[in-house]
Residue frames as qw, qx, qy, qz and C-alpha x, y, z in Angstrom:
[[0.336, 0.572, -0.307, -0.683, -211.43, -102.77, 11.84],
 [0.785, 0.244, 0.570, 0.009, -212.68, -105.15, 9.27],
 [0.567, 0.248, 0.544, 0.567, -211.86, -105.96, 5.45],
 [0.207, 0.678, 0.395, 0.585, -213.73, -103.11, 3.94],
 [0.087, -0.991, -0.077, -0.070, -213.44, -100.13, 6.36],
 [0.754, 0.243, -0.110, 0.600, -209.89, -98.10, 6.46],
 [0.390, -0.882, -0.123, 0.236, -209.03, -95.39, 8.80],
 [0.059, 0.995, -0.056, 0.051, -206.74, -92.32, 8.08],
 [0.411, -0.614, 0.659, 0.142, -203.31, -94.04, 9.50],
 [0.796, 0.102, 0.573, 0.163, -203.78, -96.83, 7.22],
 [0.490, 0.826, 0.277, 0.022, -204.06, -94.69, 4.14],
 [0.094, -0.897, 0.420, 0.096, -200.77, -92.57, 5.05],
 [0.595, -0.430, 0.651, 0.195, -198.79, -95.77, 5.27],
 [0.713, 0.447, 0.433, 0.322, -199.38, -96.67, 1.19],
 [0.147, 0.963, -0.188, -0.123, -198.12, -93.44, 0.59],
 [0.808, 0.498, -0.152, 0.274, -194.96, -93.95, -1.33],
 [0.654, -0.463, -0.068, 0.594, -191.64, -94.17, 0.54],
 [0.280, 0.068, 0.296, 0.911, -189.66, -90.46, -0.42],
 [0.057, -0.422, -0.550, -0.718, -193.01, -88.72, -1.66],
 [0.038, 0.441, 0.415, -0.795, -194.76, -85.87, 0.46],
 [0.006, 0.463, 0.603, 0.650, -197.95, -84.97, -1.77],
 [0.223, -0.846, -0.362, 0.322, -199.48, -82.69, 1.31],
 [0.186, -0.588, 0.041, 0.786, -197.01, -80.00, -0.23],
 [0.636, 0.618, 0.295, -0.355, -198.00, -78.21, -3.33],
 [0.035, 0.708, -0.656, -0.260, -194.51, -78.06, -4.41],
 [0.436, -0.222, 0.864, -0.122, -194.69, -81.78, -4.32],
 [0.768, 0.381, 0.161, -0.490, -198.05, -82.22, -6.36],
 [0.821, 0.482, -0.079, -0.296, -196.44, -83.01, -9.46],
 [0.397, -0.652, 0.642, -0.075, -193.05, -85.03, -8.01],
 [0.532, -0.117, 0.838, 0.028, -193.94, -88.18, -8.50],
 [0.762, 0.322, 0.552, 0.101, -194.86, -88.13, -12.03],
 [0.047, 0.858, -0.384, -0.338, -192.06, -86.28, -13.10],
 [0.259, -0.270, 0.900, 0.223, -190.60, -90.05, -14.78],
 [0.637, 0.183, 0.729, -0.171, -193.40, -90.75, -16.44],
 [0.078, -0.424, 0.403, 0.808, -193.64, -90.91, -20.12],
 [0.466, 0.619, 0.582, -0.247, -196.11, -89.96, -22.31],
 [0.576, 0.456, 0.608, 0.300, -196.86, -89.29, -26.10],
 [0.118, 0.626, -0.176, -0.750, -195.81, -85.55, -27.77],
 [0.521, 0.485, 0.671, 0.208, -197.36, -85.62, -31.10],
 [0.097, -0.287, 0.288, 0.908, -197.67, -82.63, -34.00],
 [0.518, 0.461, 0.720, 0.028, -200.56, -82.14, -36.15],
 [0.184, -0.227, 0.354, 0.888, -200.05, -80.22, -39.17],
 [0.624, 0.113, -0.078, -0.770, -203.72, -80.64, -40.13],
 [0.438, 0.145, 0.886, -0.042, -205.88, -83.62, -41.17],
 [0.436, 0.217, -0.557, -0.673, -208.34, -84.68, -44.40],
 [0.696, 0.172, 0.543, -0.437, -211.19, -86.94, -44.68],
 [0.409, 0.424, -0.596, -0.546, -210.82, -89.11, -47.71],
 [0.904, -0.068, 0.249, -0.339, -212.73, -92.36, -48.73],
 [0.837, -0.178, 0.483, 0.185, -211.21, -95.56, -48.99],
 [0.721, 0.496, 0.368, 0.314, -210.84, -95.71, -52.90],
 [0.151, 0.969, -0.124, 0.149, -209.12, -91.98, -52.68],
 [0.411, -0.787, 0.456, 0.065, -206.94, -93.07, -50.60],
 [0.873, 0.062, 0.460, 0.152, -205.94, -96.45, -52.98],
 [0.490, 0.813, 0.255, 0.183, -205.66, -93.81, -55.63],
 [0.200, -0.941, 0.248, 0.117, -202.48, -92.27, -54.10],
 [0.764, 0.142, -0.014, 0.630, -198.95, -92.83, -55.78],
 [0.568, -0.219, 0.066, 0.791, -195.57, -91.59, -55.56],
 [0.214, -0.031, 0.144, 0.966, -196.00, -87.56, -55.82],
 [0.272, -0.639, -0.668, -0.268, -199.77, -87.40, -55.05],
 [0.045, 0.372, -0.268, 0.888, -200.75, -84.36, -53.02],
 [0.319, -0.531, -0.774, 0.134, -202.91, -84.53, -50.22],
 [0.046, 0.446, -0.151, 0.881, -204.19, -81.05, -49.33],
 [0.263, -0.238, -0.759, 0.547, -204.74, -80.59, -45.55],
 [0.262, -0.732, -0.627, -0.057, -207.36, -78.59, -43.48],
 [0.411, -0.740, -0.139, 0.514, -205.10, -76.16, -42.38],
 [0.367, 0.929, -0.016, 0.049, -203.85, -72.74, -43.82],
 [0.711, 0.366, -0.296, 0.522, -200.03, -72.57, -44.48],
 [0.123, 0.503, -0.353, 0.779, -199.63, -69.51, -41.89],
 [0.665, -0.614, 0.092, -0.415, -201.86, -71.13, -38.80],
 [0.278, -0.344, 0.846, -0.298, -200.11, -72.86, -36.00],
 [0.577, -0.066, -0.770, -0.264, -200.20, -76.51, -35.73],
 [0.774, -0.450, -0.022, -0.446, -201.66, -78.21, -33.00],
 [0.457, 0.262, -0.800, 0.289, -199.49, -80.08, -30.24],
 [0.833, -0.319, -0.383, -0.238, -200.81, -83.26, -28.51],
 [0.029, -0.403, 0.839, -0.364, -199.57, -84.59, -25.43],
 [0.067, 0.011, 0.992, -0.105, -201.40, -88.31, -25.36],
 [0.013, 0.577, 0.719, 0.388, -204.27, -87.39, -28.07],
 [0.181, -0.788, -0.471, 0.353, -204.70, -84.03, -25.69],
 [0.146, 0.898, 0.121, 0.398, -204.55, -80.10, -27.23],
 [0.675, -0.468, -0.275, 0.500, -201.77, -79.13, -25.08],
 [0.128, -0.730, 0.152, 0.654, -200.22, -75.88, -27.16],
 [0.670, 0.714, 0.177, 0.094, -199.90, -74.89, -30.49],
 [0.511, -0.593, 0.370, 0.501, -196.49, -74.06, -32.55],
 [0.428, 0.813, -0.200, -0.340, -194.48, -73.56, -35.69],
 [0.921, 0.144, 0.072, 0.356, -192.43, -76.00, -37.62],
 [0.016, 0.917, -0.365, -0.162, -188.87, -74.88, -37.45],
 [0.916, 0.258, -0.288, 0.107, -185.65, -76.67, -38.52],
 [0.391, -0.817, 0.365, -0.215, -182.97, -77.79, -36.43],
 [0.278, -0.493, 0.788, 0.242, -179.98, -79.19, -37.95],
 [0.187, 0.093, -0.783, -0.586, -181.18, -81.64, -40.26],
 [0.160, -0.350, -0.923, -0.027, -184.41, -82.15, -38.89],
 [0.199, -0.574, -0.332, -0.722, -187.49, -80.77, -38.34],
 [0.165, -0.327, -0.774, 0.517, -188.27, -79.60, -34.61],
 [0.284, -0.773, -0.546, -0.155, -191.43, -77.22, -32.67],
 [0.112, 0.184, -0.394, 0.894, -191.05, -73.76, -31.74],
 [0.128, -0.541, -0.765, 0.325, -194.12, -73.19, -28.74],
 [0.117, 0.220, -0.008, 0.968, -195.94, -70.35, -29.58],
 [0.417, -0.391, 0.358, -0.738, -198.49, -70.48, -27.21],
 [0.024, 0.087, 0.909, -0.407, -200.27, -72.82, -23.98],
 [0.464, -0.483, -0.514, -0.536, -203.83, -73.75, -24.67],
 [0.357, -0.034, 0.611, -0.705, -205.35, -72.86, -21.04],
 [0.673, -0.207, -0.595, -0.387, -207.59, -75.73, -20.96],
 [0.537, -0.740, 0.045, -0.404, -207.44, -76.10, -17.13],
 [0.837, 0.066, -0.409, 0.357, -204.35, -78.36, -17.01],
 [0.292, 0.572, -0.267, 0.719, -202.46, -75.60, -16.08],
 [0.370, -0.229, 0.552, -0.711, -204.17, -75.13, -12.55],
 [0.841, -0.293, -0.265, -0.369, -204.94, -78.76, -12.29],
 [0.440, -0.509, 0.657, -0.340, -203.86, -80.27, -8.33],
 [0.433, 0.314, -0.845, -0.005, -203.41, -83.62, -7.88],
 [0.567, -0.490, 0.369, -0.550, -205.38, -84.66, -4.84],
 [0.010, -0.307, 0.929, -0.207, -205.20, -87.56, -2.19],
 [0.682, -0.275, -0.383, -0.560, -208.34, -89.70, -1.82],
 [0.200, -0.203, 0.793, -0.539, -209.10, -90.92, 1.60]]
């Protein structure tokens, strides 16, 4: 076997010690530790420079979004689910009212050989 060709045993052996990705149970195991970006968007506005300079203390900014629509919740600039602002204890938290099906949901993980 030379530098650039790789055969089926070789591949298995980089497989992470502990980590069985051939089950489907397994798929999403190993990136159960990683951490990534939850975000909220209560809406957005386009405004030109000089509007924005024009803001002081008690300036309104009216958003894009109606008071009664769900906001939009990111997970690392992605549409992941929408929700409602709720409070919880002195802060403000997300209740989930629904999963955007964008095909995450029934996306696999696969091995590349």
């Amino acid at each position: 076997m030379n530098d650039m060709t790789h055969d089926s045993e070789a591949l298995g052996a980089a497989e992470p010690a502990g980590v069985n990705i051939s089950q489907p149970q397994d798929h999403y195991a190993f990136l159960a530790d990683i951490k990534v970006r939850l975000s909220v968007e209560v809406g957005s506005v386009s405004m030109t420079v000089s509007e924005i300079m024009d803001l002081k203390e008690g300036s309104i900014v009216e958003l894009d979004r109606q008071v009664d629509q769900l906001i939009d919740i990111n997970v690392n600039g992605t549409l992941v689910a929408r929700g409602e602002v709720v409070p919880v204890k002195n802060k403000f938290g997300v209740r989930i009212a629904e999963i955007v099906s964008n095909g995450m949901a029934r996306a696999r993980v696969e091995r590349r050989s």
